[in-house]
Steps between C-alpha positions, in 0.01 A plus 500: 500500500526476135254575249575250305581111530453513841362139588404666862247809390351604820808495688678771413836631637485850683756715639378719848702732444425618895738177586794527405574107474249526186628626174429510129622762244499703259645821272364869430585760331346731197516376149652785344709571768688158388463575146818560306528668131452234275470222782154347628518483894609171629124452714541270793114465574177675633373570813084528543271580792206283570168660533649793538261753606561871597440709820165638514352265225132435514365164717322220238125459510610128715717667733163825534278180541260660233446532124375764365593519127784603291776699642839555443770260510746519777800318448819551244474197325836575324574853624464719792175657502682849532737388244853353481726785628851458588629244722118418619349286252293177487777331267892566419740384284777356644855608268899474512578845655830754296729444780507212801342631830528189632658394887702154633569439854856598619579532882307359763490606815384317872409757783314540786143625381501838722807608250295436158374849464876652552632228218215658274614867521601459142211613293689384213587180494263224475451242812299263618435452874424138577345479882579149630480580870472759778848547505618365180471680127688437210512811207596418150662784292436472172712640228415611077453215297563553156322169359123579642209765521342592801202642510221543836164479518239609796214783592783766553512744214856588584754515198636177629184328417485390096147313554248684729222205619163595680311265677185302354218359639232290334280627233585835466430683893857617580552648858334838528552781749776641774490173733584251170831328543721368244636143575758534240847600630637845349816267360362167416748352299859534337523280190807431287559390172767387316610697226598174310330211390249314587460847685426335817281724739506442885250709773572580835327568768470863581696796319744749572361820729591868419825373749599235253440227777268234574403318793413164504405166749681229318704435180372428195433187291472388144345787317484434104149608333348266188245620283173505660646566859283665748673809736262561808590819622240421742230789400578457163575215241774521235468230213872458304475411141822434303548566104412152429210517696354805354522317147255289585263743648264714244607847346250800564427482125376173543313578810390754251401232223298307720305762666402555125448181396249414795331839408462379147309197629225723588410336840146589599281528840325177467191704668552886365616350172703793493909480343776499796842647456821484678581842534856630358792573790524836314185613590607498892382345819163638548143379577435225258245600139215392412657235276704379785444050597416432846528177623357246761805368684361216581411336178683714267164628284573878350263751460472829428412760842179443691330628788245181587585148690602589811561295763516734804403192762800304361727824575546854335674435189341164374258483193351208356607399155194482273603266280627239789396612818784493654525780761866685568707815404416669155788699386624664198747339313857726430828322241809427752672786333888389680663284245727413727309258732364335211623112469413513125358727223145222469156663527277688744324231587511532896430730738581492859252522795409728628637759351428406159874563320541302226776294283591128374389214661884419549562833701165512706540120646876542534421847744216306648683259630872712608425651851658799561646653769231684761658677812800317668390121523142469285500374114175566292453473151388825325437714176854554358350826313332690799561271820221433540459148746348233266121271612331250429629113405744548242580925531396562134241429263478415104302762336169395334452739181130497290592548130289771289174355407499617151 
């Protein structure tokens, strides 16, 4: 998938990184820890989580089936709601590492499959164990490679890992509790990237244990990532953006601007004729202010917070719009604050439904209409900001502002 000039939006190319036969790619590593004196780190790309969404995060008022007000916000939106720390983060530059950790194939082996795990006793050199049969594996040694990086990512938090991924789940209600399973594999993928340009980066499927070795159904296939590419890691969704890519997406200062410049508009409740206000990222995720826009999802009015027009026959959550009558979801409105799924730097114009996240027209109908990867065989197109799985016709809405009245 490619974010842009793709002539086939909606159809985007994945990589299940559970199979083996599916690849992409991509290259990690920390920006100063590429960063020579008096040199600017050769970056190869970024890698960004989709509606990610931590363990222990609090369910949406659609998921609870109820509204009942303002309350805090759930989902990063741009950051981990504990906070970027480490190697577990919601968004990671991608740089040419001091020295080539890289590997290349160099002896391969054909044995009978009961005699894999005494070929392994090595812990370390790399292999790969390729199972064709019963009684018939191949191993591939692999050997230093001085013209790539290598770097893993996957749940494990061992040293091994450079890029430690959580799952996600729609809108913001992560697995809770002893008996939640993870479906993503402790070493997901190995990627490699070539130190030289074009700086190609290739994935593959599944990364080296704490043994060095990895075990694996069939051999791999073409496995080169474009800008825009989509890595399902099959509980979680990687999105690869390359340095041309990220040109054409906003800054944070613009972000910034805009939030500003819609403030400056001073958008009122066409009923409370009081003044709405995006709220600024600084002031944190909490439960939205009194200043905060709420909007009807299904016609796109904003207003200001009320407590009348609902709908409880038509279901829990729906309110009546009273300038339309339209009866759905009423939600308050939060900036896409990750500049890195943005298409282009254009106006807040649209939010998506339900969850009410909002960005340029370009970016909200170009999500609406990618569907992304949802367990091991279903597609469905969702919120790129908190994962939420878009409704309705068309998965967003344009936002209907009332000007001040003076």
């Amino acid at each position: 998938m490619v974010l842009e000039g793709n002539p086939e939006v909606g159809s985007p190319r994945t990589s299940d990184l559970q199979h083996p036969e599916n690849q992409g790619s991509c290259v990690l590593s920390s920006p100063s820890e590429d960063a020579q004196p008096g040199e600017e780190p050769i970056k190869y790309g970024e890698l960004i989580v989709l509606g990610c969404c931590e363990e222990g995060g609090e369910e949406t008022e659609a998921q609870r089936g109820e509204v009942t007000g303002p309350r805090a916000h759930s989902c990063y939106n741009g950051c981990l709601a504990s906070g970027d720390k480490g190697r577990r983060r919601s968004r990671l530059a991608l740089s040419r590492r001091p020295h080539a950790n890289g590997v290349k194939p160099d002896v391969m082996h054909h044995i009978s499959t009961p005699l894999v795990s005494k070929a392994l006793s090595n812990r370390g050199q790399h292999s790969i164990s390729y199972t064709l049969s019963r009684s018939h594996s191949v191993i591939v040694e692999y050997t230093h490679d001085s013209d790539t990086d290598m770097f893993q990512i996957g749940r494990s938090t061992e040293n091994m890992i450079d890029f430690v991924v959580t799952d996600t789940s729609p809108g913001g209600g992560a697995a809770e509790g002893p008996s939640a399973q993870s479906t993503i594999s402790r070493y997901a993928c190995r990627i490699l990237c070539d130190r030289r340009p074009p700086y190609t980066a290739r994935i593959y499927a599944a990364g080296f244990d704490a043994s060095s070795n990895i075990f694996l159904g069939v051999e791999n296939e073409s496995n080169v990532l474009q800008d825009g590419s989509l890595i399902d890691l099959c509980g979680a969704t990687l999105l690869w953006r390359t340095p041309a890519g990220l040109l054409r997406a906003p800054t944070l200062k613009q972000l910034e601007a805009q939030r500003q410049e819609a403030n400056a508009a001073r958008p009122q409740c066409p009923v409370g004729l009081s003044t709405l206000a995006f709220p600024s990222p600084a002031r944190g995720r909490t439960a939205p202010d009194k200043q905060q826009p709420w909007v009807y999802v299904r016609c796109g009015h904003v207003h200001g917070y009320h407590g009348w027009g609902c709908r409880r026959e038509r279901g829990p959550q729906e309110r009546e719009c009273p300038l339309c009558r339209l009866v759905g979801p009423y939600v308050p409105l939060w900036l896409g604050q990750e500049a890195g799924l943005c298409l282009d730097p254009g106006p807040p114009s649209h939010a998506f439904a339900p969850c009410g996240h909002v960005c340029s027209e370009k970016t909200a109908r170009y999500w609406a209409q990618t569907p992304l990867p949802h367990g091991t065989h279903a597609f469905h197109a969702a919120c790129p900001f908190c994962g939420a799985w878009l409704t309705g016709e068309h998965g967003c809405v344009r936002l209907i502002f009332q000007g001040p009245l003076d």
